[in-house]
Steps between C-alpha positions, in 0.01 A plus 500: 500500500136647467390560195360870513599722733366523879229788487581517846900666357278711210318643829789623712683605134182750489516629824856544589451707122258684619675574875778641315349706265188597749610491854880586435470734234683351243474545103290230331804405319643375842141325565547320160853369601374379818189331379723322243807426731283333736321306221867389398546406835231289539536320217818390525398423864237270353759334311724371754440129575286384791705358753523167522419281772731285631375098452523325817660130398229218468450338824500172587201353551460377874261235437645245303532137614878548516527786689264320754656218546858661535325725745407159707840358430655831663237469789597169596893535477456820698320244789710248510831780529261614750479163636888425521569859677294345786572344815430098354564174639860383400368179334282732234796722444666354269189389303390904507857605393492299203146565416594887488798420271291303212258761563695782441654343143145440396351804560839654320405224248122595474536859395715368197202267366221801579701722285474223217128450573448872431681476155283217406188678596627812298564275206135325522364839544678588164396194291102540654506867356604317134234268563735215552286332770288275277546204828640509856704151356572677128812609322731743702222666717399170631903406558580826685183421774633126531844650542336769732265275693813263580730835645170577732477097629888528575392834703211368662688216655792673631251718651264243654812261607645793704187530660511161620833515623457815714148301636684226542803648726245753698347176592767284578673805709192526702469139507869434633475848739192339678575135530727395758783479300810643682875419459436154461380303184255569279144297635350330216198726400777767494675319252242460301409865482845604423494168178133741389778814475759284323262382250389807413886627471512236276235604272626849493845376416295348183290794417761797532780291301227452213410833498891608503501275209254688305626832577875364335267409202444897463675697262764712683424868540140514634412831556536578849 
């Protein structure tokens, strides 16, 4: 509410007053009541609250090292599913089949550990405006960045490991595809280019069931 009243409303009080009494002929006693009813009016228009604005929710921000690295998680399931939908050779099947299935889980997995890492960043936030940041390696500022720093390794290696795997089955696919293996056996440098894949499988195995490990360590009901 303004505090005095808009000269702008004392204006157009004056002059519809004065139309009435002047231009329509009224009595000045009408002119009176009009300059004060439209006085009233504005007044009590001034009163009414300003509308209020609706507050768009706080968005997330985009650039956090989570929300990268689940980005590059998502990137490289959606490859290798992109991967197993085409036309492979049947010995790197089943290697690309079960790559898509751990990747899948962890990338379900991944999204529950990002969530955390945004709670801990919210909570260091809090404690830094308290100035409870005396030491990256002090009290329970320095705890929540260990805590948060380990959640971001777990990430990074899911995310680099499924890298390797997809590079690792694009290459032994086109390896195999080229070679002259047909519907016999496997030729030796064939073998060892599909042993590269398993390795790799084997290292995911690793990665995604530590990181599925962590994610059980979470308290249940992480925001969505």
């Amino acid at each position: 509410m303004n505090r005095w009243l808009d000269p702008r409303i004392a204006l157009l009080a004056v002059f519809l007053g004065l139309l009435a009494t002047v231009g329509l002929g009224m009595s000045i006693g009408i002119g009176l009541l009009v300059v004060v009813g439209t006085l009233v009016v504005g007044v009590a228009v001034q009163a009414l609250p300003e509308p209020r604005r609706a507050e768009l929710p706080a968005a997330r921000s985009a650039g956090t090292d989570q929300m990268h690295l689940v980005a590059a998680i998502e990137q490289a399931v959606a490859r290798i599913d992109e991967l197993c939908a085409s036309d492979l050779v049947p010995a790197v099947r089943p290697q690309a089949d079960e790559a898509a299935g751990l990747a899948r889980s962890a990338q379900s997995t991944a999204r529950t550990v990002a969530r955390a890492v945004d709670q801990l960043d919210a909570a260091i936030a809090q404690l830094t405006e308290v100035g409870r940041h005396r030491g990256a390696d002090d009290g329970a500022t320095g705890r929540l960045r260990r805590r948060r720093d380990s959640l971001l390794e777990r990430l990074r290696s899911t995310a680099d490991q499924l890298l390797d795997v997809y590079g690792n089955l694009v290459e032994t696919n086109a390896t195999l595809a080229t070679s002259t293996l047909g519907t016999g056996d496997v030729a030796a440098g064939d073998a060892q280019a599909l042993e590269a894949v398993s390795t790799s499988l084997d290292d995911l195995r690793v990665i995604a069931s530590e990181l599925e490990a962590t994610g059980r360590q979470l308290p249940p009901g992480q925001p969505g």
